[in-house]
C-alpha positions in Angstrom: -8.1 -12.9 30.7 -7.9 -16.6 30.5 -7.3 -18.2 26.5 -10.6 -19.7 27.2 -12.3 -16.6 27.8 -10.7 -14.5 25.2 -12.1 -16.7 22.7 -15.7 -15.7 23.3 -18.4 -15.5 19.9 -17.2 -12.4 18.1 -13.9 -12.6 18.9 -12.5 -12.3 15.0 -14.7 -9.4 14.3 -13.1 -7.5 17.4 -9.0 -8.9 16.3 -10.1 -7.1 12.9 -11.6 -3.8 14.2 -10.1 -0.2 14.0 -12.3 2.0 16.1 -10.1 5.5 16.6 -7.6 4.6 14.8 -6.2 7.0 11.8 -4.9 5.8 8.6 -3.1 7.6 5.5 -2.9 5.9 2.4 -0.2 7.7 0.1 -1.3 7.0 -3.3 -5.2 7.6 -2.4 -6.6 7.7 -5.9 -8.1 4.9 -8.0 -9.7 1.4 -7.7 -6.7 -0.2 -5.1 -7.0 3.2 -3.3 -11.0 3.1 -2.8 -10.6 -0.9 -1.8 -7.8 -0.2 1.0 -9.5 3.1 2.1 -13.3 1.2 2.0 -12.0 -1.9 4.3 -10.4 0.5 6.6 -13.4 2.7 6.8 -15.8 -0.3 7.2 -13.7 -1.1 10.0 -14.1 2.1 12.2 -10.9 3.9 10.7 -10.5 7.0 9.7 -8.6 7.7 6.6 -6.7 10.5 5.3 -6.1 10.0 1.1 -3.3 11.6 -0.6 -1.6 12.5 -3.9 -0.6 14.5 -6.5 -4.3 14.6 -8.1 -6.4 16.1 -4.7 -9.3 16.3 -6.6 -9.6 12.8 -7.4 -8.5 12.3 -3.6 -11.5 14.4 -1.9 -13.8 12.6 -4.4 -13.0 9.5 -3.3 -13.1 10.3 0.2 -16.1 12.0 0.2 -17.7 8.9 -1.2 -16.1 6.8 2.2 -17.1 9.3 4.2 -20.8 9.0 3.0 -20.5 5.1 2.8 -19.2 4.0 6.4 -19.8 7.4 8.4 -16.3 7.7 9.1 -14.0 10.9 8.6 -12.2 11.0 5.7 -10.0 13.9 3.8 -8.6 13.7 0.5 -4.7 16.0 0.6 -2.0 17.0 -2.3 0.7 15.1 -2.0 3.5 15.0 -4.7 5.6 11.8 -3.0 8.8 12.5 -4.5 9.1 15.8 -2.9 9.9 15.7 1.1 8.5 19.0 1.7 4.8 18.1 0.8 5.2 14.3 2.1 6.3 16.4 5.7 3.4 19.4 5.2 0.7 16.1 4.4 1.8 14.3 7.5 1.3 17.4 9.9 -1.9 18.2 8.0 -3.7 14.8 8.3 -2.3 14.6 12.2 -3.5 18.2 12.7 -7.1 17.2 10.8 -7.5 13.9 12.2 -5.3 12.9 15.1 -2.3 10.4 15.4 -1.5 8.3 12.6 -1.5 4.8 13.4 -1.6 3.5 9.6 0.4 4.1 6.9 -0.4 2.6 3.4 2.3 3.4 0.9 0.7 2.9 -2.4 2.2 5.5 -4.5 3.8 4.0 -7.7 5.2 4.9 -11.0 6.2 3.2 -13.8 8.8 3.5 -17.1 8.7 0.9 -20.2 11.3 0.5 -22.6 14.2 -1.3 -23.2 17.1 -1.0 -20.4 19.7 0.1 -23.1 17.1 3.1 -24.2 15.7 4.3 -20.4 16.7 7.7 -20.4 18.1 8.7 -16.8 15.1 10.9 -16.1 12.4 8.3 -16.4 14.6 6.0 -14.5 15.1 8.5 -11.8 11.3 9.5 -11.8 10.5 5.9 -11.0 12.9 5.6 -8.3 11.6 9.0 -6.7 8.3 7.8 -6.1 8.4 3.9 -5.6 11.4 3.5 -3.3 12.2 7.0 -2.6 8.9 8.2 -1.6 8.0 5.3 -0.1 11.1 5.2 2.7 10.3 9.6 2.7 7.1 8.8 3.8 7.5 5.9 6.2 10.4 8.1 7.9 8.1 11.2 8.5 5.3 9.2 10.0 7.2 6.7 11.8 8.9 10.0 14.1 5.3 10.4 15.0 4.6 6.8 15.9 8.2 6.7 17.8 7.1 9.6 20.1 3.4 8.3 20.2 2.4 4.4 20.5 3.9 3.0 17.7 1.7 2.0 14.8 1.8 -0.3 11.3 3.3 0.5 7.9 2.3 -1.1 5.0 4.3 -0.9 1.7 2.4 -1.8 -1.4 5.8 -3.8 -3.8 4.5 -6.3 -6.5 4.7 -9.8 -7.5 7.3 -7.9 -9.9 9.7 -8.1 -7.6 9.9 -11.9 -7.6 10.0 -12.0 -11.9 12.4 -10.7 -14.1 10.6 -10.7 -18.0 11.7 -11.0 -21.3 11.1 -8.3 -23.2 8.3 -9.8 -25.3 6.7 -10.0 -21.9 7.7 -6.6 -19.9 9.9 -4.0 -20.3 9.6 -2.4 -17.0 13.1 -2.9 -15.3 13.0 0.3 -13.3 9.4 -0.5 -11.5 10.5 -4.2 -10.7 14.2 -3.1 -9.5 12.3 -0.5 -7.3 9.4 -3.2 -5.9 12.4 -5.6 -5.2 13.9 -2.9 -3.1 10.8 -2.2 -1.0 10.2 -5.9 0.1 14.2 -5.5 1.3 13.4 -1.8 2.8 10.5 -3.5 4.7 12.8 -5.7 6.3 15.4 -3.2 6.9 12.3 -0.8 8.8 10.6 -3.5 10.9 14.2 -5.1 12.2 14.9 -0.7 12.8 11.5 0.0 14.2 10.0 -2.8 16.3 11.4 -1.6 19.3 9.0 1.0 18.8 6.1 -0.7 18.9 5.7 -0.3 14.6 5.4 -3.1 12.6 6.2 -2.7 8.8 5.4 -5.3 6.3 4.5 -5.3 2.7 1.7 -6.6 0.0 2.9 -7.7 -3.0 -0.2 -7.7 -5.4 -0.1 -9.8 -8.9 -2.0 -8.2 -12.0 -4.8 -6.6 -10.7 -8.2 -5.5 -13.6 -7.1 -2.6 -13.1 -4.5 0.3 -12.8 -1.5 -0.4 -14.9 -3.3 -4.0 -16.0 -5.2 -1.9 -17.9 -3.2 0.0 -20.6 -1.3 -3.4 -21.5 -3.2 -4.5 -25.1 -5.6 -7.0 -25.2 -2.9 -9.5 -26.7 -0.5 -9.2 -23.5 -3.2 -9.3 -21.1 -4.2 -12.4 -22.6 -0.3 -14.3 -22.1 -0.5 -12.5 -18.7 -3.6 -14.8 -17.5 -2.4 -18.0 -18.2 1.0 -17.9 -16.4 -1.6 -17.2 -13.3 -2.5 -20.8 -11.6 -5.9 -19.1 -10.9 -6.3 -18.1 -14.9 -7.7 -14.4 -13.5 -6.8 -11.2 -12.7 -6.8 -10.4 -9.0 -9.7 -7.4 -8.0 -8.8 -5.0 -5.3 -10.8 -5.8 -2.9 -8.4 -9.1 -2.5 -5.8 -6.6 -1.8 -7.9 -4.9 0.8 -8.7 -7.8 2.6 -4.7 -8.0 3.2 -4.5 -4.7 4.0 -6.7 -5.1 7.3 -5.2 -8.3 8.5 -2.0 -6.4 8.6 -3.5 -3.4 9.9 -5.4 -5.2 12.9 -4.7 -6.6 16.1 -5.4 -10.0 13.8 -1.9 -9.4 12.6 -0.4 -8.2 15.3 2.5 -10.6 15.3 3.2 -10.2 12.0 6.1 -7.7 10.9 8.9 -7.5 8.3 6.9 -9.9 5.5 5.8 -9.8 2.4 2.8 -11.2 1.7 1.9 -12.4 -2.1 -1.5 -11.8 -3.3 -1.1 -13.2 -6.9 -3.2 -16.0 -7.4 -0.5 -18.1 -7.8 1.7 -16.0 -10.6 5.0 -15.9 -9.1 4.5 -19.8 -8.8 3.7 -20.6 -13.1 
């Protein structure tokens, strides 16, 4: 097909389409979860959700299912255990067919001071945010190697560009661990392309909602103005990333990762 002709009317719409292909978003509960998981589904995906709270997970792809007529499960996953990252990854496969997404967007958290972080909270963070996220990409990329490759996205933060006093954050094990991601997505595309998989990352800025949320009213405040756009992001800015990455329109992308911040890592 001629570049003339491959440009036809419709042309985007088709570079963003998904038809038979099967994503798993680790991390499948909440308001980023439901945005990814929606944009996907509107697509012509089907998506597997997954994590520790299953209820929450088959609620939430019930609701998908209903919405855009697609198939969609809801799984247990505890991402800082192998075993149940390995058992989810066979079930979804098993359920649903080849994966060809993954969306890593399991994350914890820890405040406090460096000086006072006990070990166990910094360890907990590290399990799930860098830990569970290379786990995870490791299981399903074996099936993409054997099969026909596929895309991994990483969900890091626009944490891992900003180091804050502590009037300002006290969350040195969550940034450390985002900071390590956009390096580990490196480190898997450069490992992986040869493969067929691309693996890139999103790094959001403060979202309304998830962890934006339990900050008091005071912080939130100081949060918005270092943000050139003076707002919180919404998900559905993140989703709208998620299927440029995940589509044929990005197909030439891999190893990046892409800021959605409005503009905070910048102020």
């Amino acid at each position: 097909m001629s570049a003339a002709e491959s440009l036809r009317p419709g042309f985007v719409q088709d570079l963003f389409r998904l038809d038979g292909k099967i994503a798993l978003i680790m991390g499948g509960k909440g308001a980023l979860a439901e945005a990814m998981s929606a944009a996907l589904a509107d697509l012509g995906c089907d998506v597997a959700l997954a994590s520790r709270h299953e209820k929450d997970c088959a609620e939430l792809a019930d609701r998908v299912s209903k919405r855009f007529g697609r198939r969609a499960i809801g799984c247990r996953c505890d991402i800082s255990r192998e075993e149940e990252i390995e058992r989810t990854v066979a079930e979804v496969s098993a359920q649903l067919g080849d994966i060809g997404i993954l969306v890593n967007n399991a994350g914890a958290s820890w405040s406090g001071l460096p000086q006072d972080i006990p070990l166990a909270g910094w360890r907990k963070v590290v399990d799930v945010n860098l830990t569970g996220t290379f786990l995870a990409s490791r299981h399903v990329a074996r099936r993409m190697i054997a099969g026909d490759g596929g895309c991994i996205i990483n969900i890091a933060s626009v944490g891992a560009y900003l180091s804050y006093t502590p009037d300002a954050g006290q969350v040195v094990p969550y940034t450390t661990t985002k900071a390590a991601i956009v390096h580990l997505t490196q480190d898997l595309a450069a490992q992986w392309a040869l493969h067929g998989i691309r693996v890139n990352a999103i790094a959001p800025g403060s979202l309304e909602t998830g962890m934006t949320q339990t900050l008091t009213d005071d912080v939130q405040q100081r949060l918005r103005t270092r943000i050139l756009l003076q707002r919180f992001g919404r998900p559905v800015e993140i989703a709208g990333v998620v299927a440029l990455l995940a589509s044929s329109a990005g197909s030439f992308i891999t190893g990046e990762t892409i800021l959605v911040d409005g503009g905070q890592s910048l102020a």
